[in-house]
OpenMM code with the backbone's topology and positions (N, CA, C; nanometers):
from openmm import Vec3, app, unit

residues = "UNK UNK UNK UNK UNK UNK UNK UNK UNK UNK UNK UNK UNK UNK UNK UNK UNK UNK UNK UNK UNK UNK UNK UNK UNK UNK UNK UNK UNK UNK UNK UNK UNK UNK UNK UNK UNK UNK UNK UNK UNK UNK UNK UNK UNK UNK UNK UNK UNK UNK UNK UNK UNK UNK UNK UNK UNK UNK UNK UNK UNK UNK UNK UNK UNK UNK UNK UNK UNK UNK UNK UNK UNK UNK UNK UNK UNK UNK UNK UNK UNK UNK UNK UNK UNK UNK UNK UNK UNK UNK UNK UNK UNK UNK UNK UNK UNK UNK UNK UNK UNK UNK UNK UNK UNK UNK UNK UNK UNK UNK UNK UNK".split()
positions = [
    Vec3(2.3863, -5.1550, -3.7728),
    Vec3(2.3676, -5.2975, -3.7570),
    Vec3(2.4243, -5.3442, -3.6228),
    Vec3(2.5294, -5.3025, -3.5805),
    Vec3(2.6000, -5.3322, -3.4581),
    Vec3(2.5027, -5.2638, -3.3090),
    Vec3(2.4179, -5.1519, -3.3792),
    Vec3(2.3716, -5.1544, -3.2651),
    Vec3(2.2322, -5.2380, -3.2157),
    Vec3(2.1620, -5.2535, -3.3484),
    Vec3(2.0952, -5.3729, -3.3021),
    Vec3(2.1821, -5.4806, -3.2574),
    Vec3(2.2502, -5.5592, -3.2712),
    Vec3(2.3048, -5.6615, -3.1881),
    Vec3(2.3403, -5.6410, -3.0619),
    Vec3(2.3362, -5.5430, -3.0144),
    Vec3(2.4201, -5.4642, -2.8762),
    Vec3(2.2713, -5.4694, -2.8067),
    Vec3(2.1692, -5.4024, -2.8511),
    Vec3(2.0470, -5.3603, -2.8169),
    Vec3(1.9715, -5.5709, -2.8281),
    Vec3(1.9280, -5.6348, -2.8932),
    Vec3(1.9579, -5.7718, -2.9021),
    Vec3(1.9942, -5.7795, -2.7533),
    Vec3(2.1528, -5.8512, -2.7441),
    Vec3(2.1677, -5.8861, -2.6197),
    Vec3(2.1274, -5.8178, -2.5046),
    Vec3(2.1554, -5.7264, -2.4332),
    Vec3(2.0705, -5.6244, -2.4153),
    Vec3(1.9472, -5.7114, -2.3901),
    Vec3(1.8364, -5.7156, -2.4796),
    Vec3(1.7316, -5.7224, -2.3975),
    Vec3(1.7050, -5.8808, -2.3985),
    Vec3(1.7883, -5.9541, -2.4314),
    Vec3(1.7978, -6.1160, -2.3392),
    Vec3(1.8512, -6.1274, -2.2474),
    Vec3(1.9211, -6.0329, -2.2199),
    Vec3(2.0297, -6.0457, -2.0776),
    Vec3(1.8576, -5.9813, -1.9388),
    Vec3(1.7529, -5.9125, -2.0195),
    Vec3(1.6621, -5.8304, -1.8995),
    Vec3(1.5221, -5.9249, -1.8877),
    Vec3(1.5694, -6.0414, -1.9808),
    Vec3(1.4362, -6.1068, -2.0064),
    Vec3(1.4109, -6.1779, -1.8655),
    Vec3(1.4848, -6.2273, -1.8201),
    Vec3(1.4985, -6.2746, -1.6445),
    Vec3(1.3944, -6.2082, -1.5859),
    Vec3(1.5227, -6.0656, -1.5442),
    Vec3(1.4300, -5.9640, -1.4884),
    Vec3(1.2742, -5.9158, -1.4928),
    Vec3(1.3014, -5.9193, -1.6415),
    Vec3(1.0810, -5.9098, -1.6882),
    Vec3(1.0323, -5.9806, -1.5850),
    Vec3(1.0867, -6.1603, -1.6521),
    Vec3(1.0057, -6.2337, -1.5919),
    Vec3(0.9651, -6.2121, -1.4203),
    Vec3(1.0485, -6.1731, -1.3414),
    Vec3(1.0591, -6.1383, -1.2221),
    Vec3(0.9774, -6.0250, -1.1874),
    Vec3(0.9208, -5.9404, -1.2673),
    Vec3(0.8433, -5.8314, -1.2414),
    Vec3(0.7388, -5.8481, -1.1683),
    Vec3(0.6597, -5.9605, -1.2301),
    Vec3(0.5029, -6.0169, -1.2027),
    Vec3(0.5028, -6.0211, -1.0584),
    Vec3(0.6282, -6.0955, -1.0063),
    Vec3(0.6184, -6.0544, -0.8450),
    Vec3(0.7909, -6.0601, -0.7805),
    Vec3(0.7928, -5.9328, -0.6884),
    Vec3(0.9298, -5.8662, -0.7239),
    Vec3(0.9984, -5.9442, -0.6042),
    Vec3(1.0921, -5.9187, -0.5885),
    Vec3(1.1952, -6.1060, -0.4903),
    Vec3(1.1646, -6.0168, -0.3247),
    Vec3(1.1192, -5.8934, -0.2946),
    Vec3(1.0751, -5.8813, -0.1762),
    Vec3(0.9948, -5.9610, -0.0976),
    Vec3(0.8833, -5.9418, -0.2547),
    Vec3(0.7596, -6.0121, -0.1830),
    Vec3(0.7892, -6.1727, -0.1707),
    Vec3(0.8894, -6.2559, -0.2921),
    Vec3(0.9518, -6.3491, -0.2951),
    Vec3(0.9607, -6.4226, -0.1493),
    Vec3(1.0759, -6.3130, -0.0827),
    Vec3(1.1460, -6.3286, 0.0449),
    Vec3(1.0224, -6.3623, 0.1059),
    Vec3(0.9129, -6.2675, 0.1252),
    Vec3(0.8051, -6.2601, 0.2513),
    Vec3(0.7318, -6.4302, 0.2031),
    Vec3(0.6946, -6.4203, 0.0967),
    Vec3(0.5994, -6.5553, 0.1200),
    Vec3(0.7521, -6.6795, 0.1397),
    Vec3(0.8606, -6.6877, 0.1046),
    Vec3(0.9003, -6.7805, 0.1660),
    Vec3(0.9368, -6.7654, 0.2730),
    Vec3(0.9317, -6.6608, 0.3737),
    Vec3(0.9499, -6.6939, 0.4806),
    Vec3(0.8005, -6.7388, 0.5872),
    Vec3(0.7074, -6.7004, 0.5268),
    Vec3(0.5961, -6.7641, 0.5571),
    Vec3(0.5843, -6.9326, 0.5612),
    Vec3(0.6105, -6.9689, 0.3908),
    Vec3(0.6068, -7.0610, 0.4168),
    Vec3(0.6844, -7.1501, 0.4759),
    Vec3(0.8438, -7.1519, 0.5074),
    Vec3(0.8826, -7.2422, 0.6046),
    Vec3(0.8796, -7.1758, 0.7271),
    Vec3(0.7920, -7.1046, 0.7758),
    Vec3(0.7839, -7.0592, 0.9231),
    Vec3(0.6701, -7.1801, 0.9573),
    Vec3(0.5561, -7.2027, 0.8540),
    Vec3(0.4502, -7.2940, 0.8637),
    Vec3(0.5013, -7.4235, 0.8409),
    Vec3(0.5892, -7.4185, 0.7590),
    Vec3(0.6305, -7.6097, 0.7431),
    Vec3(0.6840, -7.6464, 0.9028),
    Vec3(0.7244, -7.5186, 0.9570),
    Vec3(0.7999, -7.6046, 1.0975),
    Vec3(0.6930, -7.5992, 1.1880),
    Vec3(0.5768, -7.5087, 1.2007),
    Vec3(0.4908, -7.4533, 1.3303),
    Vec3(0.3480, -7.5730, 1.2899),
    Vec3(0.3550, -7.6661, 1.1522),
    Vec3(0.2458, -7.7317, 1.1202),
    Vec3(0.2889, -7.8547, 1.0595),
    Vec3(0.3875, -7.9632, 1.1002),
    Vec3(0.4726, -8.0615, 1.0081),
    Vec3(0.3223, -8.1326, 0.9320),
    Vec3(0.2563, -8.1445, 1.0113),
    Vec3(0.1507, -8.2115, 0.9121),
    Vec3(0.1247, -8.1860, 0.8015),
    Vec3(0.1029, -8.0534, 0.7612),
    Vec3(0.1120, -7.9853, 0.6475),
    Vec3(0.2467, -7.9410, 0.5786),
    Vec3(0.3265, -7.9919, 0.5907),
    Vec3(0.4754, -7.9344, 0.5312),
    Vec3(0.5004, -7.9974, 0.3801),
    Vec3(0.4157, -8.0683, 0.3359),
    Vec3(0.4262, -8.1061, 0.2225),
    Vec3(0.3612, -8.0004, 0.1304),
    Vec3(0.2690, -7.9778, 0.2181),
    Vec3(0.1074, -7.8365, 0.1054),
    Vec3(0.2898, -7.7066, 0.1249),
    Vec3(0.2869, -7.6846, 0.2152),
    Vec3(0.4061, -7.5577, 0.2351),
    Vec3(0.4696, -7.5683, 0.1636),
    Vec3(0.5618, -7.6933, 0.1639),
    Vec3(0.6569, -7.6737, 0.0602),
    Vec3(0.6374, -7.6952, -0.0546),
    Vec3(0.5616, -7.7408, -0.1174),
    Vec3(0.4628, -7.7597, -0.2990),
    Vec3(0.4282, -7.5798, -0.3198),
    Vec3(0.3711, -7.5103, -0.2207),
    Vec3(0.3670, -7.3992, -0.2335),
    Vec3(0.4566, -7.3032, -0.2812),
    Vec3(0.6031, -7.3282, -0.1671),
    Vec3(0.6955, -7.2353, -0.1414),
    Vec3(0.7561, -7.2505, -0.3247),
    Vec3(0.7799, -7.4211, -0.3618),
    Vec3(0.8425, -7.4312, -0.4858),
    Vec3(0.7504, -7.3728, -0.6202),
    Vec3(0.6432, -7.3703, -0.5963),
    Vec3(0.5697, -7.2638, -0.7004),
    Vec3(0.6000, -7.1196, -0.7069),
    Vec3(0.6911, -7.0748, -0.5814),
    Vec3(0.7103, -6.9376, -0.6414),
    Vec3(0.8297, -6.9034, -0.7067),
    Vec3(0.9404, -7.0095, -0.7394),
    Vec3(1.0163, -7.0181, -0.8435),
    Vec3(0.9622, -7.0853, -0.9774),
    Vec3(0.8746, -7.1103, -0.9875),
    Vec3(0.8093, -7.1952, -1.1296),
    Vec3(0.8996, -7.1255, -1.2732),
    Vec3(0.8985, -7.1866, -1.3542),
    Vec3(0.9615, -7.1005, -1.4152),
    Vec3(1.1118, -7.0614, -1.4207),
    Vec3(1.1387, -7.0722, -1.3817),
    Vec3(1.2984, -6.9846, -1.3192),
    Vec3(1.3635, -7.0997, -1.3165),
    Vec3(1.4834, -7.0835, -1.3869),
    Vec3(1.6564, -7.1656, -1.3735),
    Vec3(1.6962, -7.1199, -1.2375),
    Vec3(1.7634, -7.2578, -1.2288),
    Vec3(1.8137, -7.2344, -1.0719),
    Vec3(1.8961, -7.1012, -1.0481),
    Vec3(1.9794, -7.0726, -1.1721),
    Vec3(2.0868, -6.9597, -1.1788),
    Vec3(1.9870, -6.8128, -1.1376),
    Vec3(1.8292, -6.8290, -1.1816),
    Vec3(1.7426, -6.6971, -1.1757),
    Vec3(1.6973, -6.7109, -1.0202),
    Vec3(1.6729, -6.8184, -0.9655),
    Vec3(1.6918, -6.8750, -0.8433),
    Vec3(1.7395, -6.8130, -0.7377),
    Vec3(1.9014, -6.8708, -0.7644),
    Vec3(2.0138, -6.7926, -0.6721),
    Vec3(2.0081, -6.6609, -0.6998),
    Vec3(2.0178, -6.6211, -0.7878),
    Vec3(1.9936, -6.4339, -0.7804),
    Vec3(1.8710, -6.3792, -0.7420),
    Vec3(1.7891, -6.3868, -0.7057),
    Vec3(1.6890, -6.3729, -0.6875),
    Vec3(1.6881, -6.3818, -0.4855),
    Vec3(1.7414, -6.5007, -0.4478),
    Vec3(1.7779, -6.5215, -0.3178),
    Vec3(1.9045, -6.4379, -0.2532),
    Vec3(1.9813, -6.4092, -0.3377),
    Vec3(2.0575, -6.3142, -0.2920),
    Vec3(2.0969, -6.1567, -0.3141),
    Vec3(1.9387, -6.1584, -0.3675),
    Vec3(1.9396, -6.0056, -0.3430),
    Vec3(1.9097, -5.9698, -0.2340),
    Vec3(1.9114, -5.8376, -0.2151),
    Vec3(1.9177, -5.7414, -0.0764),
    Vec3(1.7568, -5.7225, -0.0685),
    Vec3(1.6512, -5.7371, -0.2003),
    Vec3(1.5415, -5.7194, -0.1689),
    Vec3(1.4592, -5.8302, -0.0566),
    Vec3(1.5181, -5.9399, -0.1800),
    Vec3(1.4613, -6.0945, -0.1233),
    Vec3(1.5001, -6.0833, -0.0016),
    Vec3(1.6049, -6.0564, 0.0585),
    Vec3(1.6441, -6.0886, 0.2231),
    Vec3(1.5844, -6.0164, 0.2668),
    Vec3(1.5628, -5.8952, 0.2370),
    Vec3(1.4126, -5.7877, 0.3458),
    Vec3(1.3361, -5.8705, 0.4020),
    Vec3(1.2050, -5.8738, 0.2537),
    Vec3(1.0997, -5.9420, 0.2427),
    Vec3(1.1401, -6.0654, 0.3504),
    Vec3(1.2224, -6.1163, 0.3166),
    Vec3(1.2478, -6.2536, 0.4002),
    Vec3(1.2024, -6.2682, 0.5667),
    Vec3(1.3471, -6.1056, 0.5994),
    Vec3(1.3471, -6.0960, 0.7552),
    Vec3(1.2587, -6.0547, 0.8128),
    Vec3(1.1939, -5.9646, 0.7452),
    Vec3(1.0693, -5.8904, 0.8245),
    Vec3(0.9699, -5.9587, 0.8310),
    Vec3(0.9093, -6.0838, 0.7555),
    Vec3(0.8750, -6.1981, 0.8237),
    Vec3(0.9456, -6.2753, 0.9119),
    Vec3(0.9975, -6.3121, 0.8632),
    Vec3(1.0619, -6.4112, 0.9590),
    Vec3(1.0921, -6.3728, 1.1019),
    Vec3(1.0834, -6.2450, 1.1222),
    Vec3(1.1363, -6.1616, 1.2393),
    Vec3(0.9436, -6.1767, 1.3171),
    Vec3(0.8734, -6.1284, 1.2661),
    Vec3(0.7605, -6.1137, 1.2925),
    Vec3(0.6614, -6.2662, 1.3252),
    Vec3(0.6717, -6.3651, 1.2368),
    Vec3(0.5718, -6.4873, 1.2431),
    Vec3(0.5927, -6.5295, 1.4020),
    Vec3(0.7362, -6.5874, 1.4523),
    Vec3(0.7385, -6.6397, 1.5616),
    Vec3(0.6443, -6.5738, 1.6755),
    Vec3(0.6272, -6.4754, 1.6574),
    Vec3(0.5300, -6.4045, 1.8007),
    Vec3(0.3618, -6.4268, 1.7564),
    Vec3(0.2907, -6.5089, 1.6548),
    Vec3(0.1952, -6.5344, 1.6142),
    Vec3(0.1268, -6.6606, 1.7227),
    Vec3(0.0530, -6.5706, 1.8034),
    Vec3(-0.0438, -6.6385, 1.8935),
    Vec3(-0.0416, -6.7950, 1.9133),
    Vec3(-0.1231, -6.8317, 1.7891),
    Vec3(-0.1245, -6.9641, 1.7451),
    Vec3(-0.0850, -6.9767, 1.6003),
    Vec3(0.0265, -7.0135, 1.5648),
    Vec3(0.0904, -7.0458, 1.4727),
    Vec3(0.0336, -7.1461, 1.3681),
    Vec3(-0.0185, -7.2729, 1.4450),
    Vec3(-0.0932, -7.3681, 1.3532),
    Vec3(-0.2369, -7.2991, 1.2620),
    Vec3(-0.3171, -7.2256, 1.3607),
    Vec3(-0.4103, -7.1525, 1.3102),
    Vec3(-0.3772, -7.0731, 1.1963),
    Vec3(-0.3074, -6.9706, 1.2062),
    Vec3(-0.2575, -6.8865, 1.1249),
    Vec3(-0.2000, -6.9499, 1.0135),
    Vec3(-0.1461, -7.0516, 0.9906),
    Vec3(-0.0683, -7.1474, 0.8731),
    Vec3(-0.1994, -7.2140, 0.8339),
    Vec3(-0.2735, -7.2754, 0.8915),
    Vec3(-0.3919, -7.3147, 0.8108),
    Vec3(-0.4402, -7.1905, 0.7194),
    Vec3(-0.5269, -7.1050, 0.7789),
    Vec3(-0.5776, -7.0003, 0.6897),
    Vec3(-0.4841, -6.9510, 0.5978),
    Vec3(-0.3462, -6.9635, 0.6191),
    Vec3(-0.2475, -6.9440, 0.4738),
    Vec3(-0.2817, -7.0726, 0.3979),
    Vec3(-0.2887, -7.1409, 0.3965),
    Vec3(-0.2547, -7.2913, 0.3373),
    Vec3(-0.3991, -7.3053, 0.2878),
    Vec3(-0.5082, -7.2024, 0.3132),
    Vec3(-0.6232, -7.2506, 0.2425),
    Vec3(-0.6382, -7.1782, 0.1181),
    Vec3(-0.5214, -7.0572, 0.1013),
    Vec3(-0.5110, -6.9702, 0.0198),
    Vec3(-0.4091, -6.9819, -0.1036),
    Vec3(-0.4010, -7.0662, -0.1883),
    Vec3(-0.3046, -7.1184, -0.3006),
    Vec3(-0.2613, -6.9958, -0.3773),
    Vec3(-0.0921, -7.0154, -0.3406),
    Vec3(-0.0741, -6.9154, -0.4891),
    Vec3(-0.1362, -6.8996, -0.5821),
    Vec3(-0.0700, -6.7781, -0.7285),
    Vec3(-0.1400, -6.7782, -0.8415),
    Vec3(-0.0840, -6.9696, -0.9139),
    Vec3(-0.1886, -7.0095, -0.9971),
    Vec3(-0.1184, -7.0889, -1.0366),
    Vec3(-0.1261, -7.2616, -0.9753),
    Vec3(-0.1838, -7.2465, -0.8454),
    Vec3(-0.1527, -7.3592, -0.8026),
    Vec3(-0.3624, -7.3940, -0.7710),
    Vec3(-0.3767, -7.4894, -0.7770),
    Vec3(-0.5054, -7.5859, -0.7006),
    Vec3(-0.5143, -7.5583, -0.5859),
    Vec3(-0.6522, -7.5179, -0.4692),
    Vec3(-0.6363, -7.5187, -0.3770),
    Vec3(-0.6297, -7.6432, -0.2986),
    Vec3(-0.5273, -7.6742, -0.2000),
    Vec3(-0.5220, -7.8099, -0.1433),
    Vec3(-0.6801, -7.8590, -0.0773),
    Vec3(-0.6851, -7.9797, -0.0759),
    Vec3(-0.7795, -8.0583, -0.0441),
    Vec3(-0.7614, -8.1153, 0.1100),
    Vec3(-0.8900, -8.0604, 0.1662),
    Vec3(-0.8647, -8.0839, 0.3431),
    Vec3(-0.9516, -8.1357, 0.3416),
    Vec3(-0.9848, -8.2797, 0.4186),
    Vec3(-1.1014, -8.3688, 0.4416),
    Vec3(-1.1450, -8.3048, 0.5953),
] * unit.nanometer
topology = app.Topology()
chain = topology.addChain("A")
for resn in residues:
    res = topology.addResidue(resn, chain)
    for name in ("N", "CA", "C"):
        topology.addAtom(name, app.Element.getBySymbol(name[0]), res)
């Protein structure tokens, strides 16, 4: 009996993690560093960016949040964008064709 309860907590303590599987905090890191590389290189659009960027915590307590941001994966994903976007030709260009592409989950924004 005790070890079901052990086994129990156990797998509420990994239910986080599950949830985190679907997309792992590397890739996390990379699309947010995309997207505020574009909220600054396109202010016009920094509202679509950041509605974006906050859809890829959906779901998630702030506490799944912060761990998630301070892993060693998430900061990869992060830098190796972030290291890379600034040398992007035309920056506005390149953030549009992201911005026409909506996460899972989200509506694609509406451009007149």
């Amino acid at each position: 009996m005790r070890f079901r309860a052990v086994l129990g907590c156990f797998a509420i303590a990994l239910l986080p993690q599950l949830a985190l599987a679907a997309r792992p905090p590397g890739e996390l890191g990379a699309l947010q560093a995309v997207f505020s590389f574009c909220a600054k290189a396109d202010p016009a659009e920094r509202a679509n960016y950041d509605r974006q960027a906050d859809s890829l915590f959906r779901g998630l307590t702030p506490q799944q949040i912060a761990a998630v941001r301070q892993s060693a994966e998430y900061k990869r994903g992060y830098r190796m964008l972030a290291d890379i976007l600034p040398g992007t030709k035309d920056p506005v260009l390149a953030c549009q064709a992201i911005s026409a592409v909506p996460p899972p989950g989200l509506p694609k924004p509406h451009h007149p």
